[in-house]
PyMOL Python script that loads the backbone (N, CA, C, O; Angstrom):
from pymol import cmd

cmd.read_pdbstr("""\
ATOM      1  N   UNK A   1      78.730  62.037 106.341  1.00  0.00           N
ATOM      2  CA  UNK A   1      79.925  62.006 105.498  1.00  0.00           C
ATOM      3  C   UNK A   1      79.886  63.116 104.452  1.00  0.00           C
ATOM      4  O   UNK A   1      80.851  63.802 104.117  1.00  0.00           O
ATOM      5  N   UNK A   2      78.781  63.189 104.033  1.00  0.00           N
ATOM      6  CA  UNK A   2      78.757  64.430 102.647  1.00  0.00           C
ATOM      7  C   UNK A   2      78.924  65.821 103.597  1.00  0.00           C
ATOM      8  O   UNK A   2      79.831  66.593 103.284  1.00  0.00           O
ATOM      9  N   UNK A   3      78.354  66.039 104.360  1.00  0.00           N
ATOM     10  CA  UNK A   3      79.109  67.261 105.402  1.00  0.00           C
ATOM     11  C   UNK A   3      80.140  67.437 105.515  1.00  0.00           C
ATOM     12  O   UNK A   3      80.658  68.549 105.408  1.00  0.00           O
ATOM     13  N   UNK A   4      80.743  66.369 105.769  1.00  0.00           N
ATOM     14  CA  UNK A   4      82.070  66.624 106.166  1.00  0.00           C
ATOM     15  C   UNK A   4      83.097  66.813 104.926  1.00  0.00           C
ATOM     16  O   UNK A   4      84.196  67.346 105.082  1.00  0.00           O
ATOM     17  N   UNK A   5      82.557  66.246 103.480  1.00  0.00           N
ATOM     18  CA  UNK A   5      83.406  66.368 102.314  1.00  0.00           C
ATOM     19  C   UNK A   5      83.211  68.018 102.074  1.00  0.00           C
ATOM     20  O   UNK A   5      84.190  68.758 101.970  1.00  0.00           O
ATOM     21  N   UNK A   6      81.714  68.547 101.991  1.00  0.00           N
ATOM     22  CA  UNK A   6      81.722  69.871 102.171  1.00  0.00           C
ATOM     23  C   UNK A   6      82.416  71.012 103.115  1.00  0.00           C
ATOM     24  O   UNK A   6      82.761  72.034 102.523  1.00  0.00           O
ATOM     25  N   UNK A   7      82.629  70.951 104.362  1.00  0.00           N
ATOM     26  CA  UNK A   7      83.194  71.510 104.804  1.00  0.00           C
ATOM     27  C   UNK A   7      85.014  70.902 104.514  1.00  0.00           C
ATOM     28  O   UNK A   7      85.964  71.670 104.367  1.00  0.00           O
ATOM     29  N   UNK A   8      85.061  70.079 104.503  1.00  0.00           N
ATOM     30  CA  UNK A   8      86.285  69.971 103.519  1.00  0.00           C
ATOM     31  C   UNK A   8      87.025  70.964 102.219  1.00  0.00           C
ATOM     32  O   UNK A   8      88.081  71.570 102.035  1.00  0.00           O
ATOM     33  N   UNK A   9      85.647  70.671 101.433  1.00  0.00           N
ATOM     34  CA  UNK A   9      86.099  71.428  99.950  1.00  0.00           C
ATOM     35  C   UNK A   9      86.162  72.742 100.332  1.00  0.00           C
ATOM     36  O   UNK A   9      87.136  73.423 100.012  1.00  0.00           O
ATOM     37  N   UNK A  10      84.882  73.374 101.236  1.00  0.00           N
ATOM     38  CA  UNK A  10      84.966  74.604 101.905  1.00  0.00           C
ATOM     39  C   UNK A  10      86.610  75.415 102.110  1.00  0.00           C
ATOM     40  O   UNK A  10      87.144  76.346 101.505  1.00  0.00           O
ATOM     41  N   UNK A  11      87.157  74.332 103.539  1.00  0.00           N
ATOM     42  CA  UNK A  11      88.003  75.179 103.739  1.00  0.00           C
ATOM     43  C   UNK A  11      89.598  75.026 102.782  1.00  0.00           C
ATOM     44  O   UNK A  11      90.694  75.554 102.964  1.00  0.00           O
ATOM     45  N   UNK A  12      89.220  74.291 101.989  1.00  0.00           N
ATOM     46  CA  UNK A  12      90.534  73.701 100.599  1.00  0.00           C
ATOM     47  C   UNK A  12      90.220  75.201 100.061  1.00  0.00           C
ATOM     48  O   UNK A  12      91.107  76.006 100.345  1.00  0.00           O
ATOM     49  N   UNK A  13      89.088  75.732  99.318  1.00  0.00           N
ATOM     50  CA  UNK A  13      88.796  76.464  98.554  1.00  0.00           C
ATOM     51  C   UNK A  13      89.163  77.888  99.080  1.00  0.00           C
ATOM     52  O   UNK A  13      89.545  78.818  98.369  1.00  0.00           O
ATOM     53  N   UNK A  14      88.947  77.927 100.768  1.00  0.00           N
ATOM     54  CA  UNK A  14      89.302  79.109 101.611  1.00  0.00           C
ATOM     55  C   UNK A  14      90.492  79.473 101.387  1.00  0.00           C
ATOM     56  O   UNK A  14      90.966  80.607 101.312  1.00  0.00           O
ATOM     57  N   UNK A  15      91.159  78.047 101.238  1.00  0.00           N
ATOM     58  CA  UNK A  15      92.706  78.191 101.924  1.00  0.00           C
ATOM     59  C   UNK A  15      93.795  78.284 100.243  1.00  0.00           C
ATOM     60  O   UNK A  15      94.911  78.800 100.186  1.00  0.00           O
ATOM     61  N   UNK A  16      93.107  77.685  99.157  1.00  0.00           N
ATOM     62  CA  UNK A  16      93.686  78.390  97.635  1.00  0.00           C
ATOM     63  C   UNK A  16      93.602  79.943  97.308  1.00  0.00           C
ATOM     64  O   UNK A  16      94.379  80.699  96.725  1.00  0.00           O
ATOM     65  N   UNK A  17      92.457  80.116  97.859  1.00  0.00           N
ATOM     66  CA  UNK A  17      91.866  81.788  97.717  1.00  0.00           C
ATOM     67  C   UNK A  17      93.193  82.781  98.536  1.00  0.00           C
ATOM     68  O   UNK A  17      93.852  83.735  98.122  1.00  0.00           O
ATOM     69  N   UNK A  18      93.193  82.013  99.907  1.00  0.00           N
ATOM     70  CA  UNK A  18      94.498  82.847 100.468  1.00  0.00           C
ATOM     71  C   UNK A  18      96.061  83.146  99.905  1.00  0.00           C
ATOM     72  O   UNK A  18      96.847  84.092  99.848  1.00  0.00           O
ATOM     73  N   UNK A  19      95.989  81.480  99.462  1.00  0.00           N
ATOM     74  CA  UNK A  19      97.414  81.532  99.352  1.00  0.00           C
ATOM     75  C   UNK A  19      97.811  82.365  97.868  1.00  0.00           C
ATOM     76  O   UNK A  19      98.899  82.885  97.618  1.00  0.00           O
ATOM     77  N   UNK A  20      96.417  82.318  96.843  1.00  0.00           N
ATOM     78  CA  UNK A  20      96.403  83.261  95.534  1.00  0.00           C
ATOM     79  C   UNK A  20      96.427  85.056  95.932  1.00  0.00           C
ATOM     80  O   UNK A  20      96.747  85.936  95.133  1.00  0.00           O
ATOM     81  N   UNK A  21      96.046  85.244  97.213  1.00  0.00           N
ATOM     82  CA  UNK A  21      96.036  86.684  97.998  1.00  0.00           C
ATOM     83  C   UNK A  21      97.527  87.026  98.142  1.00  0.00           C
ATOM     84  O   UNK A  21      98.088  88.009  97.659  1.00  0.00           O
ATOM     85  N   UNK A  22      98.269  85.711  99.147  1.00  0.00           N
ATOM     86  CA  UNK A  22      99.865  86.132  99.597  1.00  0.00           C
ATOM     87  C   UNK A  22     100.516  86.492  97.999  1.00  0.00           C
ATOM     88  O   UNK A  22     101.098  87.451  97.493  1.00  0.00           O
ATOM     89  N   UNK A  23     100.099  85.278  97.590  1.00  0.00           N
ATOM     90  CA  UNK A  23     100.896  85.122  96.320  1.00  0.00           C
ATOM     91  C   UNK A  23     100.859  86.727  95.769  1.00  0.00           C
ATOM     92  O   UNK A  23     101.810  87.494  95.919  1.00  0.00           O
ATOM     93  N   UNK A  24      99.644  87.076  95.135  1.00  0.00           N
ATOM     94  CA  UNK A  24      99.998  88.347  94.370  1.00  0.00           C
ATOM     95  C   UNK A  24     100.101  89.379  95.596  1.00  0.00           C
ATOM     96  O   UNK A  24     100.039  90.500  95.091  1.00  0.00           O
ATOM     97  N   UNK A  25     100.187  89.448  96.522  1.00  0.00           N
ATOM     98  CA  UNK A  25     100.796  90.485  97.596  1.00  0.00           C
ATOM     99  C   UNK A  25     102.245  90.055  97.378  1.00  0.00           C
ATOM    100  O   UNK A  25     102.787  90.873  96.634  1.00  0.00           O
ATOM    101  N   UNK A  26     102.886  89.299  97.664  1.00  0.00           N
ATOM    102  CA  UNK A  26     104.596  88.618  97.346  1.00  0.00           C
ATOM    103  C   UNK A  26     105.064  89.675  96.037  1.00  0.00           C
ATOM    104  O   UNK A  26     105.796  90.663  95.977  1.00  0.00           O
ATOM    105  N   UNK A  27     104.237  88.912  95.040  1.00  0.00           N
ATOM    106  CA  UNK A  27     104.859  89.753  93.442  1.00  0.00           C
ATOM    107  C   UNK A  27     104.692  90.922  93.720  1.00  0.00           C
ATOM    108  O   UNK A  27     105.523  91.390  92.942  1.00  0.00           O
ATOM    109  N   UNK A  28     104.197  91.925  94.306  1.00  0.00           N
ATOM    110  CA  UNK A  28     103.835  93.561  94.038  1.00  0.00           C
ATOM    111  C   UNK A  28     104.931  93.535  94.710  1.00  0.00           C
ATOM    112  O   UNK A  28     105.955  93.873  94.117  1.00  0.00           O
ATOM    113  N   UNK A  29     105.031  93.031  96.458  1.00  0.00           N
ATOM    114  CA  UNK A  29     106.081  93.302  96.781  1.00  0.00           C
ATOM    115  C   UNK A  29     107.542  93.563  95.929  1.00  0.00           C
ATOM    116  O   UNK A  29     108.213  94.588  95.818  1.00  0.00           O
ATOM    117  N   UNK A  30     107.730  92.258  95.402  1.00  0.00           N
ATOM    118  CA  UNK A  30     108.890  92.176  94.982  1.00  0.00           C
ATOM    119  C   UNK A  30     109.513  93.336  93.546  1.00  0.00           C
ATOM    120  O   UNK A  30     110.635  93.764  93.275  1.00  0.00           O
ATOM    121  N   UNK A  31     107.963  93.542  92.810  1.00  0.00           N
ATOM    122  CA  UNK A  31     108.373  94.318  92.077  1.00  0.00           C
ATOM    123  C   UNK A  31     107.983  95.501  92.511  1.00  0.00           C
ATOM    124  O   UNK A  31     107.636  96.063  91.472  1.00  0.00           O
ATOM    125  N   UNK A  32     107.787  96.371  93.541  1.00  0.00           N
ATOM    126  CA  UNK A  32     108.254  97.433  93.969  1.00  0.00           C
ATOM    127  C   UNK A  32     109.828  97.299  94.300  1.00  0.00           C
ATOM    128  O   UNK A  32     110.637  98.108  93.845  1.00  0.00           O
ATOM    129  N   UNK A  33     110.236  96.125  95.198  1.00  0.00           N
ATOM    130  CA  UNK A  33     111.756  95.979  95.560  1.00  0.00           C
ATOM    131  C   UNK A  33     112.431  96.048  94.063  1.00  0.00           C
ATOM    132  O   UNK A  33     113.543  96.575  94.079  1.00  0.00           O
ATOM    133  N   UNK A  34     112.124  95.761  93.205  1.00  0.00           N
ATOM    134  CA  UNK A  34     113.082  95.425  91.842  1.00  0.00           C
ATOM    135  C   UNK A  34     112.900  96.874  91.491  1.00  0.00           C
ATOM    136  O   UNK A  34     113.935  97.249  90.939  1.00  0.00           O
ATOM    137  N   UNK A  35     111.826  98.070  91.595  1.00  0.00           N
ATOM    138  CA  UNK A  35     111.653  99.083  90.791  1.00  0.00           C
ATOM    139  C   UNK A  35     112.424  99.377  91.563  1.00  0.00           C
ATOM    140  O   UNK A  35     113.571  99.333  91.118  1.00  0.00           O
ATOM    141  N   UNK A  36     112.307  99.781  92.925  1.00  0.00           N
ATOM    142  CA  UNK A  36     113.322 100.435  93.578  1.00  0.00           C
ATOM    143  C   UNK A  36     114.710 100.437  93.701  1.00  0.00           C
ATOM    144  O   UNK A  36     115.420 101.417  93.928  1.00  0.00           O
ATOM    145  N   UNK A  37     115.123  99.047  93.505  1.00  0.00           N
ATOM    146  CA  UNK A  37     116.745  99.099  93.317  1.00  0.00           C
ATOM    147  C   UNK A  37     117.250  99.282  91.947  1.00  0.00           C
ATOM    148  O   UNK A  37     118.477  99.356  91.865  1.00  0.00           O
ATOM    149  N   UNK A  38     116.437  99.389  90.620  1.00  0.00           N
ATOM    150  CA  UNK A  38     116.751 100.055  89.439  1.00  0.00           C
ATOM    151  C   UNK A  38     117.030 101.158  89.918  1.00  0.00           C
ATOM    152  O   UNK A  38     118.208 101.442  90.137  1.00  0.00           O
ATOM    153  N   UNK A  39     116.190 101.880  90.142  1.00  0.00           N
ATOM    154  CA  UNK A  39     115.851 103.818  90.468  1.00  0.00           C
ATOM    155  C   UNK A  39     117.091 104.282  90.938  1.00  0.00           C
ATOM    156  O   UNK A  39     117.686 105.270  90.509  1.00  0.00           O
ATOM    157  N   UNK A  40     117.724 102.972  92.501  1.00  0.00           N
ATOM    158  CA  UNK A  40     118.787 103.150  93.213  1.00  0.00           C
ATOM    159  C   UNK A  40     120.002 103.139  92.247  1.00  0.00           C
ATOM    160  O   UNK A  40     120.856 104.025  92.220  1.00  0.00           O
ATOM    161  N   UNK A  41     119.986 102.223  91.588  1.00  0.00           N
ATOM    162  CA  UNK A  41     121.658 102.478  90.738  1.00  0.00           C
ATOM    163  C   UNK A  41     121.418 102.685  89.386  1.00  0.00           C
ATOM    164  O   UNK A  41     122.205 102.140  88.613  1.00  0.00           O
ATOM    165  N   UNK A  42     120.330 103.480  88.830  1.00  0.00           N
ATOM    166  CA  UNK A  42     120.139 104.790  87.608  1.00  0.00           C
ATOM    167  C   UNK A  42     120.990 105.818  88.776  1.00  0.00           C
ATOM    168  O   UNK A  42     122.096 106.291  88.515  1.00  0.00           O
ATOM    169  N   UNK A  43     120.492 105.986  89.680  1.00  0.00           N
ATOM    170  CA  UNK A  43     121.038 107.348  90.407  1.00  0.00           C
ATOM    171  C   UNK A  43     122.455 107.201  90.560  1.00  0.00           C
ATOM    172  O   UNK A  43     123.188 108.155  90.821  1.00  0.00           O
ATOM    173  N   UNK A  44     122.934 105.794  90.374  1.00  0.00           N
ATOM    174  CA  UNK A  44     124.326 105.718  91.032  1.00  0.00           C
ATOM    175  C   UNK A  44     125.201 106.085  89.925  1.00  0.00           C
ATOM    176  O   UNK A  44     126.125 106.896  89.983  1.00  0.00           O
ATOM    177  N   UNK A  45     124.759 105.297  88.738  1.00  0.00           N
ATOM    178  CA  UNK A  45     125.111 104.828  87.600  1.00  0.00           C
ATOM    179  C   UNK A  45     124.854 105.298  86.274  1.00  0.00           C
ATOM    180  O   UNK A  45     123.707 105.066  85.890  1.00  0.00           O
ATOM    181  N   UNK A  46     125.577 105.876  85.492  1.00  0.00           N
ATOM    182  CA  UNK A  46     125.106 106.442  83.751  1.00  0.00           C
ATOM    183  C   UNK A  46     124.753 105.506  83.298  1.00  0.00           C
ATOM    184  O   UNK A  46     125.655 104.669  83.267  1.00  0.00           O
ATOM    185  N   UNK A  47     123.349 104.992  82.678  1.00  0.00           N
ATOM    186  CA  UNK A  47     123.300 103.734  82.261  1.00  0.00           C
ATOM    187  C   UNK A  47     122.859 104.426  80.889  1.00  0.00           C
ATOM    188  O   UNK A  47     123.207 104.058  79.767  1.00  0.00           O
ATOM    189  N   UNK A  48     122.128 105.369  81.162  1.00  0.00           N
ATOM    190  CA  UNK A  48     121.171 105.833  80.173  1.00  0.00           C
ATOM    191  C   UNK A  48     121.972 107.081  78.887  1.00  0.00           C
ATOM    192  O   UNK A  48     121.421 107.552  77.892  1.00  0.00           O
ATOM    193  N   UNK A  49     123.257 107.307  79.334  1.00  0.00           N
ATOM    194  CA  UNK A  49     124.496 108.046  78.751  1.00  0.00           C
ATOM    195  C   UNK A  49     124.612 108.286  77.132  1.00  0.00           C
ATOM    196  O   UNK A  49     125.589 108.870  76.663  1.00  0.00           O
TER     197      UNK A  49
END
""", "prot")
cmd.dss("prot")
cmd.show_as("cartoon", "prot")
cmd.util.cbc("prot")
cmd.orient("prot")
């Protein structure tokens, strides 16, 4: 039984570690997408006038 709680916590701990990986891969993503569509309508747009 204690094996099996270990390989338990094991792959819980594997599988937080990942989803904290997607997670900050997601945010960079998104804030490259957000830098980039600023950049896109500065170019479109006088904002800065």
């Amino acid at each position: 039984m204690e094996l099996i709680i270990k390989d338990l916590t094991s792959q819980l701990y594997d599988a937080k570690n990942e989803l904290l990986v997607q997670e900050a891969r997601i945010r960079e993503e998104v804030c490259q997408a957000m830098t980039r569509e600023m950049v896109d309508m500065e170019g479109k747009y006088d904002f800065w006038v």
